[in-house]
C-alpha positions in Angstrom: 0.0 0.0 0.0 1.0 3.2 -1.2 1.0 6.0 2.1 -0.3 9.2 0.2 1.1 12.2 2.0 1.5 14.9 -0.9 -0.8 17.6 1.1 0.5 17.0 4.4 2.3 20.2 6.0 6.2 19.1 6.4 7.7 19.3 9.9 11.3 17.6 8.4 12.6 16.8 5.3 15.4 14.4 5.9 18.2 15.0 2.9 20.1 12.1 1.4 22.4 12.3 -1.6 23.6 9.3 -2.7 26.1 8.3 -6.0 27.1 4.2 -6.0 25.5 3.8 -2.8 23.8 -0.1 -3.4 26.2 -1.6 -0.5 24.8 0.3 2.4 21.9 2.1 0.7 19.3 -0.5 2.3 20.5 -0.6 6.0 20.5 3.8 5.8 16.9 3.9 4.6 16.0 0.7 7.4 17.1 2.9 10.0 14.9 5.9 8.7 11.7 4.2 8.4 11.3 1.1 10.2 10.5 1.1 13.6 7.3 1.6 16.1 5.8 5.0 14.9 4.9 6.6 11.7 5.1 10.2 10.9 3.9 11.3 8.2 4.8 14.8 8.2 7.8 14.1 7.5 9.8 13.6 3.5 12.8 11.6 3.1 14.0 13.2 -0.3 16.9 10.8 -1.8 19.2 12.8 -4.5 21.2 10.0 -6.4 23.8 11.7 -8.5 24.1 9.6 -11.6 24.7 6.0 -10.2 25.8 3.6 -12.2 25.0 0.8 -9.6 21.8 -0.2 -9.0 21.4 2.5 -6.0 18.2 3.9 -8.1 17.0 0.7 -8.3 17.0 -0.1 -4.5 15.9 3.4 -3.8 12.6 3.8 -5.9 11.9 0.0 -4.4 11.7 1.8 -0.9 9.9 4.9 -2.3 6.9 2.9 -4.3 6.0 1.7 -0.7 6.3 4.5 1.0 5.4 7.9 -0.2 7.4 9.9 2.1 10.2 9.1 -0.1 10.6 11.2 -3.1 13.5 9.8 -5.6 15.6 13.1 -7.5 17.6 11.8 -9.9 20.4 14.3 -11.2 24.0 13.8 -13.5 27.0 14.3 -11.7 26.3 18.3 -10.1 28.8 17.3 -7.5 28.8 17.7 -3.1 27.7 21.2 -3.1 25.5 21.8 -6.0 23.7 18.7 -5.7 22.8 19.8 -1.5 22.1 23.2 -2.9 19.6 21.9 -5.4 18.1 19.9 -2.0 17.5 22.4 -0.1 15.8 24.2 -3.1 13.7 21.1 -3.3 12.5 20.6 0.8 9.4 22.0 1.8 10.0 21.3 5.6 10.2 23.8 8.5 13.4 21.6 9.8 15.9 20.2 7.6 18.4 17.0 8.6 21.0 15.4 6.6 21.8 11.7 6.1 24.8 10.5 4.6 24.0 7.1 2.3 26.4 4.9 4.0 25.3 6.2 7.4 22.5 4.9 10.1 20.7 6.8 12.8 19.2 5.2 16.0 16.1 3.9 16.2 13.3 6.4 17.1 15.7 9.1 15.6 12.7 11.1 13.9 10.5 10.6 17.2 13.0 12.4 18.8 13.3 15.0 16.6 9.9 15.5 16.1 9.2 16.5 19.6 12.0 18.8 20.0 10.7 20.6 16.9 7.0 20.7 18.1 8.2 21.6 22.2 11.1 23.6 21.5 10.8 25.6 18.0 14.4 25.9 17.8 16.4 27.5 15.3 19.1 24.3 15.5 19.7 21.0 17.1 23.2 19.2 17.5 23.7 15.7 19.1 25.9 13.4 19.3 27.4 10.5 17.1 29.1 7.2 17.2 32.0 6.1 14.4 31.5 2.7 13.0 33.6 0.8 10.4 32.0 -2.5 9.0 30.0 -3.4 12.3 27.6 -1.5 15.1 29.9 -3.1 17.2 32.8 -1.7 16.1 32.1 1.4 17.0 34.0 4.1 19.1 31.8 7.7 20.9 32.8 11.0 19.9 32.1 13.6 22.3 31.2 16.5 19.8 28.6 18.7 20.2 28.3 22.3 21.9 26.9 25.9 21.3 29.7 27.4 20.0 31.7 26.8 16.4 34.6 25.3 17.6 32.7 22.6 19.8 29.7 21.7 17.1 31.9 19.9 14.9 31.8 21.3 11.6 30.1 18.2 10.1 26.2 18.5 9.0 24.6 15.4 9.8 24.8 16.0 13.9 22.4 18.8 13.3 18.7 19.8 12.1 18.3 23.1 10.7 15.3 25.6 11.1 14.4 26.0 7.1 14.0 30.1 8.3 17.9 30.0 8.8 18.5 28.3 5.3 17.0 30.8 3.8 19.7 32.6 2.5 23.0 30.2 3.6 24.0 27.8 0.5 26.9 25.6 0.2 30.1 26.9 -1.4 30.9 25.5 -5.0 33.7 23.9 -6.4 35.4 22.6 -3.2 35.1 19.6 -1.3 35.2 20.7 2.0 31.2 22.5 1.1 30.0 21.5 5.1 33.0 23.3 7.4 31.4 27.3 7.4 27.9 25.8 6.1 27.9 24.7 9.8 29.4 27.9 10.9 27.1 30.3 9.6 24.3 28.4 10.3 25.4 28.4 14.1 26.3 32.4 13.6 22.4 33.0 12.0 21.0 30.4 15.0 19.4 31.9 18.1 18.0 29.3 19.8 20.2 26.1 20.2 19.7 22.4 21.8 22.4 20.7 22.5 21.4 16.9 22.9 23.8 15.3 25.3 22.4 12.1 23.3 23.9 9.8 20.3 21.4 10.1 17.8 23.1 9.0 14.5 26.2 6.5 13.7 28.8 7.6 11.3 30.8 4.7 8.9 34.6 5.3 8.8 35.8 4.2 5.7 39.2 4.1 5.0 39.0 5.4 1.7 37.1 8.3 2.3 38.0 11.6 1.2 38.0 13.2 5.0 40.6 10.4 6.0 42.8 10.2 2.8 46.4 11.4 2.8 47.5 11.2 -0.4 45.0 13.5 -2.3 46.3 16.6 -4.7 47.6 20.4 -3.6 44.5 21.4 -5.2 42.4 19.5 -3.0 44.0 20.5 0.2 43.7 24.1 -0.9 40.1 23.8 -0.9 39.8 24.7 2.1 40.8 28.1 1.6 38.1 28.0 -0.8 35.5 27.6 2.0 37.3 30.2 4.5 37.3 33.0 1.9 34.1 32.3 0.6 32.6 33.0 4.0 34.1 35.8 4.9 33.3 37.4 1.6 29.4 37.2 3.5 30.7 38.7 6.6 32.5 41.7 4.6 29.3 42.1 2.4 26.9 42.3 5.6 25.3 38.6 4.2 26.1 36.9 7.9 27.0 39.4 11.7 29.2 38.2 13.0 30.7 39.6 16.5 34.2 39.3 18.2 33.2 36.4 20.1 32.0 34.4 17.4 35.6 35.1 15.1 37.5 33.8 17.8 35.3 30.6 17.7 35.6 30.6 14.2 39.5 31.4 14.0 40.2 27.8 16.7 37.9 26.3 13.4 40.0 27.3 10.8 43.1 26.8 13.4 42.4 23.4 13.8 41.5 22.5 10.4 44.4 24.3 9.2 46.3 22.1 11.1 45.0 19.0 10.3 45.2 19.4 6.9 48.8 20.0 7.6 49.4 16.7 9.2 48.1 14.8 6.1 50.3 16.4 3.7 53.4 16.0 6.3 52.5 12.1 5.9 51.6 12.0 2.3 53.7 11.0 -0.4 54.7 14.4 -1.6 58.0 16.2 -2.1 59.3 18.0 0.7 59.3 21.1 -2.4 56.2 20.1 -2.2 55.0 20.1 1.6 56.8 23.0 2.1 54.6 25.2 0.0 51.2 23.8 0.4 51.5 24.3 4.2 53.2 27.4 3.8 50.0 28.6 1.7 47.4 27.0 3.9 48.7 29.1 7.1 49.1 32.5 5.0 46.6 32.2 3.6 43.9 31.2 6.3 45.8 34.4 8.0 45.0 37.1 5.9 41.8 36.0 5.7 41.1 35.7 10.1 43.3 39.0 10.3 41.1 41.2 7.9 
């Protein structure tokens, strides 16, 4: 049977983009909609960006049963365009994120649901477990907090009030789009929960991009990408940001800076090489947290 929900008012749109996701596409979508309740104000919108397994095939299974589920199917608009292009599409007052190769916990829209409906908040973060193969492989991360530094800059710990999406977009071209998405969604964000509860588990996969050591200059640089195009906001009175919340967002950038710096110090490049990536990561972040 075919649940008809088309005229319902949406409380949450739950965003999933997907591209070759068949090997842990089913297990994601389990964790959305099995369970003990229903709610059917609420549209699970999957954005498959030109799969060539059979992740649309699985997907529109799901989504003939269930008509909470609305299949987009795109070609190749990348990270950021293809989440822009999402939130274009939702028609929720709250907005989550779902990575395909992720899970969250049972009774994970429950929960949000009645924070939404009790609270009216303008964002929610909680917590999250790392996983590799197995549940019980699984290590806690303590991330989470009300200010930028502490939130983790990661989009999936977090619901966002559609009022505050308004006007903040993912930056293009990079693929680090989610580090000052999260920012200036915390920066435009009045009211805050912070749930000292894991509510979503995060797979750790050795080949991911986030984890990799041995990706290109250009790639590293992207961060820079990110830092610049959020400060051209600030300087063109888009975000307010006050001295408070720079310092918060300078550790950020600090931290990241520095990471980014470890991976190149154990990739496979020249020390030529090393030398002037970091050297350009670190001047360049400083102009930028200086101006």
């Amino acid at each position: 049977m075919i649940i008809n929900i088309r005229m319902k008012i949406m409380q949450l749109s739950i965003i999933i983009p997907t591209y070759n996701s068949e090997k842990y596409i089913r297990q994601t979508l389990n964790s959305l909609i099995t369970g003990t309740e229903y709610a059917s104000n609420v549209e699970i919108l999957v954005f498959d960006d030109g799969s060539i397994d059979r992740t649309l095939e699985i997907v529109n299974e799901y989504a003939q049963k269930d008509d909470r589920l609305r299949v987009f199917k795109v070609s190749h608009m990348g990270p950021a365009n293809i989440k822009n292009y999402a939130l274009d599409k939702a028609s929720g007052r709250y907005v989550a994120f779902l990575d395909s190769d992720d899970i969250v916990v049972e009774g994970y829209i429950k929960k949000i649901l009645n924070l939404i409906v009790q609270e009216n908040p303008d964002l929610i973060i909680f917590k999250y477990d790392e996983f590799f193969e197995s549940l019980d492989d699984r290590r806690h991360k303590s991330i989470g907090g009300y200010t930028i530094d502490t939130m983790g800059t990661m989009i999936w710990n977090k619901v966002y009030s559609s009022e505050i999406l308004q006007k903040t977009r993912f930056p293009e071209n990079t693929i680090y789009e989610d580090v000052l998405f999260s920012a200036e969604a915390l920066i435009k964000s009045e009211k805050i929960l912070n749930l000292n509860e894991v509510l979503y588990f995060y797979r750790q996969r050795s080949n991911s991009i986030t984890t990799a050591t041995n990706t290109s200059l250009e790639t590293h640089l992207d961060i820079l990408t990110d830092i610049n195009f959020f400060f051209k906001k600030v300087e063109q009175k888009e975000i307010a940001i006050n001295k408070a919340q720079r310092k918060q967002l300078s550790i950020t950038i600090n931290n990241l800076i520095l990471d980014h710096s470890k991976k190149i110090i154990k990739s496979s490049f020249s020390y030529t090489e090393k030398k002037i990536i970091i050297k350009k990561l670190i001047y360049g972040s400083k102009d930028v947290l200086l101006s």
